[in-house]
Backbone as numpy.savetxt, mean C-alpha at the origin, in Angstrom:
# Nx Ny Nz CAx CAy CAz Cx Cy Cz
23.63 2.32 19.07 22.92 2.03 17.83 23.94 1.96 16.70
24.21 0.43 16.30 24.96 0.56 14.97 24.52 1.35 13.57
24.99 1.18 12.69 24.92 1.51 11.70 24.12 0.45 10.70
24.20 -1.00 11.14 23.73 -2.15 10.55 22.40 -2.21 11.61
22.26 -1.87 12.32 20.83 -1.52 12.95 19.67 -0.40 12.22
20.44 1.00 11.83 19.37 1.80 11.60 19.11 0.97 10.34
20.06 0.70 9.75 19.76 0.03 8.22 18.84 -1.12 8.26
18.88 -1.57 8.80 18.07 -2.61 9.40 16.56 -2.41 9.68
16.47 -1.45 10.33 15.24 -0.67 10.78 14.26 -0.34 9.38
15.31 0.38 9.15 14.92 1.21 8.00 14.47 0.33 6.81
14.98 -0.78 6.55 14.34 -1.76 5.63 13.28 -2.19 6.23
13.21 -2.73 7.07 11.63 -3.35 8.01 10.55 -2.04 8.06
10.78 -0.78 7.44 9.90 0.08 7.33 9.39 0.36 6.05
10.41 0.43 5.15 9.90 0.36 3.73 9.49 -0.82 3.64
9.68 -1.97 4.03 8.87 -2.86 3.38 7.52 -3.19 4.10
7.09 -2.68 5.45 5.73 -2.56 5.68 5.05 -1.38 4.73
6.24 -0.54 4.64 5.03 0.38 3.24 4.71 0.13 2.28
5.58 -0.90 2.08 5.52 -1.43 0.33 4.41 -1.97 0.65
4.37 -3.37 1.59 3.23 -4.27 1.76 1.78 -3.97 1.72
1.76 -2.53 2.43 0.63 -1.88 3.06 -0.32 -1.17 1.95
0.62 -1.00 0.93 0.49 0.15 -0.51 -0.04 -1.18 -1.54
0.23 -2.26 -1.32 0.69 -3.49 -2.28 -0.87 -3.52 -2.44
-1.99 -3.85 -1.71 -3.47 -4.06 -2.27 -4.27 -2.82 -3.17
-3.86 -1.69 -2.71 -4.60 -0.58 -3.29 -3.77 -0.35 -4.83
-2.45 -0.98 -4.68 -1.68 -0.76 -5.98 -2.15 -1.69 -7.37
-2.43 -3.45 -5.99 -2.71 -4.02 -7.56 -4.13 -3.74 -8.02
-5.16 -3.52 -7.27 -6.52 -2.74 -7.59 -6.03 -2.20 -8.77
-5.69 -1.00 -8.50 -5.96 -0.06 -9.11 -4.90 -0.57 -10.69
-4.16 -0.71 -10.59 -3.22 -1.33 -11.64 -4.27 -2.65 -12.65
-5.06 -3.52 -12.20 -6.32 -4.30 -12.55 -7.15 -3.31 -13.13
-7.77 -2.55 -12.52 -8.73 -1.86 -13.10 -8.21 -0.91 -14.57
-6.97 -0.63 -14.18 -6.80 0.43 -15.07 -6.92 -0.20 -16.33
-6.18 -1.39 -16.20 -5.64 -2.00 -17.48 -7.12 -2.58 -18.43
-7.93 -2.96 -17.02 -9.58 -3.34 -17.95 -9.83 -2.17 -18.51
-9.94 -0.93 -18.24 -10.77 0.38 -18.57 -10.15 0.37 -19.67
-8.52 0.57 -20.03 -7.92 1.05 -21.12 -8.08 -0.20 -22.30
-8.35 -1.75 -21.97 -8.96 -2.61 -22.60 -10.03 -2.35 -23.60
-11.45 -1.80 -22.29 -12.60 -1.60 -22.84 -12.41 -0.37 -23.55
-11.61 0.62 -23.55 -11.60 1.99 -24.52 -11.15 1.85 -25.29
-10.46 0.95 -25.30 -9.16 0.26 -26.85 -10.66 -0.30 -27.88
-11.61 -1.27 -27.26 -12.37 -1.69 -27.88 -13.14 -0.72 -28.73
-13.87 0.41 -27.65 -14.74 0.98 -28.25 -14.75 2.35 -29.03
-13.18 2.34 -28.85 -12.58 3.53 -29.43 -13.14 4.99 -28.45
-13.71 4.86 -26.74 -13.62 5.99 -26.36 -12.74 6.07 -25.80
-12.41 7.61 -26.09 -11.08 8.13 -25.57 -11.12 8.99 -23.98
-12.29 9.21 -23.02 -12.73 9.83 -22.13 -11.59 9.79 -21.26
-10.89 10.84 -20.89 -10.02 10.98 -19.44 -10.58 10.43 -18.38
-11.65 11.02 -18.04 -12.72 10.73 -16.39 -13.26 9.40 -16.70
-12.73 8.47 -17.77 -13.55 6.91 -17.74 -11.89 6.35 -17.15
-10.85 6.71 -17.11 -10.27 6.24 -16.32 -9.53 6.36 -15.11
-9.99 7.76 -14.30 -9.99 7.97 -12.79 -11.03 7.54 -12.35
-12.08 7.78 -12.50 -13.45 7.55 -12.13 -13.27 6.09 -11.13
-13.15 5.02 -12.29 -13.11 3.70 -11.60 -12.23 3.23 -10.94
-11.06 4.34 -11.12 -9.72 3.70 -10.18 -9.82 3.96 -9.11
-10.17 5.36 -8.53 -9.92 6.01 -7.49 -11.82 5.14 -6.52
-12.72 4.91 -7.06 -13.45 4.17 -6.40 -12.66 2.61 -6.09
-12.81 1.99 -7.19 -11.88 0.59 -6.89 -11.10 0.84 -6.03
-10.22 1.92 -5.43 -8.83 1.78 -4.46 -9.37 1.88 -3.34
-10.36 2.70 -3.47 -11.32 3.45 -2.18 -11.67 2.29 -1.56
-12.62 1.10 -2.05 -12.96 -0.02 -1.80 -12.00 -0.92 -1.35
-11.11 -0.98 -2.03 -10.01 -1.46 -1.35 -9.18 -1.53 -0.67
-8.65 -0.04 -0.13 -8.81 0.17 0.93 -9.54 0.11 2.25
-10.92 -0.01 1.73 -12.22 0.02 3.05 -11.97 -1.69 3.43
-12.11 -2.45 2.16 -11.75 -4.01 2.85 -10.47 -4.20 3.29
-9.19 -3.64 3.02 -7.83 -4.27 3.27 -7.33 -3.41 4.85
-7.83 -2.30 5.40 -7.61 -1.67 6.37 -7.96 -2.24 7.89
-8.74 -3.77 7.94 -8.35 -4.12 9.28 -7.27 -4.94 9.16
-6.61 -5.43 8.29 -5.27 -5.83 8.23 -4.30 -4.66 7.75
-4.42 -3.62 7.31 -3.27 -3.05 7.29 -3.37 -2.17 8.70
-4.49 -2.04 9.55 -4.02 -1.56 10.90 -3.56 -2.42 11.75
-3.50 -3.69 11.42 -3.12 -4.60 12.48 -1.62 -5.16 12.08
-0.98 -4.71 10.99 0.48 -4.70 10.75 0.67 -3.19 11.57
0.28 -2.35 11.21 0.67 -1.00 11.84 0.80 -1.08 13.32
-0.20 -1.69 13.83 0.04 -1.62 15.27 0.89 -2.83 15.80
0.96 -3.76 15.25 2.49 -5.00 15.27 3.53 -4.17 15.26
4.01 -3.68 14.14 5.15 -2.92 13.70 5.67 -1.23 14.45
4.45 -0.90 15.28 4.25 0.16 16.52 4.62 -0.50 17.63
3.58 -1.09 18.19 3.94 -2.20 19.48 5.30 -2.66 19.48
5.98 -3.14 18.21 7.33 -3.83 18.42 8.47 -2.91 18.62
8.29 -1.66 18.11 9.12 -0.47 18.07 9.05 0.49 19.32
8.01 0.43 20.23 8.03 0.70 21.77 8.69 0.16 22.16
8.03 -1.43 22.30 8.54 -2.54 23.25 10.30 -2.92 23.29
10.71 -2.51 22.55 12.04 -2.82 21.87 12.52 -1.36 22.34
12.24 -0.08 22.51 13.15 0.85 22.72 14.37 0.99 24.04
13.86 0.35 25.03 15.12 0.11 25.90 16.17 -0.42 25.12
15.76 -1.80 24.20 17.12 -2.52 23.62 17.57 -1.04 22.77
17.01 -0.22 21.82 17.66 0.01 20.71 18.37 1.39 21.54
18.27 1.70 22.91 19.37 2.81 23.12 20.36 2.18 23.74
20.53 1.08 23.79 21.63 0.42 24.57 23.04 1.06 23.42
């Protein structure tokens, strides 16, 4: 196992996390920015008016984006079995 291998690895892992994180991030990053919009407008200042809708919005988004983010997970599993003879060579 080189050194330009684990590195290698190791990028093809952060960036399925990034990817995987990437729908629940821009959710919630969307929502926030409407809530703090609509409080800018109406001058409320409520803490719980802006968890409230984030942490549902992500929730949701997560519930729709999770048969594709298990089916990168198990690509990116499957390939990391299937491949372990090569990577102790």
């Amino acid at each position: 196992m080189t050194p330009e291998f684990v590195i290698g690895f190791g990028r093809q892992a952060i960036e399925l996390c990034l990817m995987m994180s990437l729908p629940m991030l821009v959710v919630g990053l969307s929502v926030g920015i409407i809530v703090s919009v609509i409080q800018a407008a109406t001058q409320i200042q409520e803490m719980t008016l802006t968890f409230i809708p984030k942490i549902v919005s992500m929730f949701i988004a997560l519930l729709i984006a999770l048969p594709w983010l298990m089916e990168k997970m198990v690509t990116f599993t499957k390939t990391v079995f299937i491949n372990i003879p090569n990577y102790i060579r």
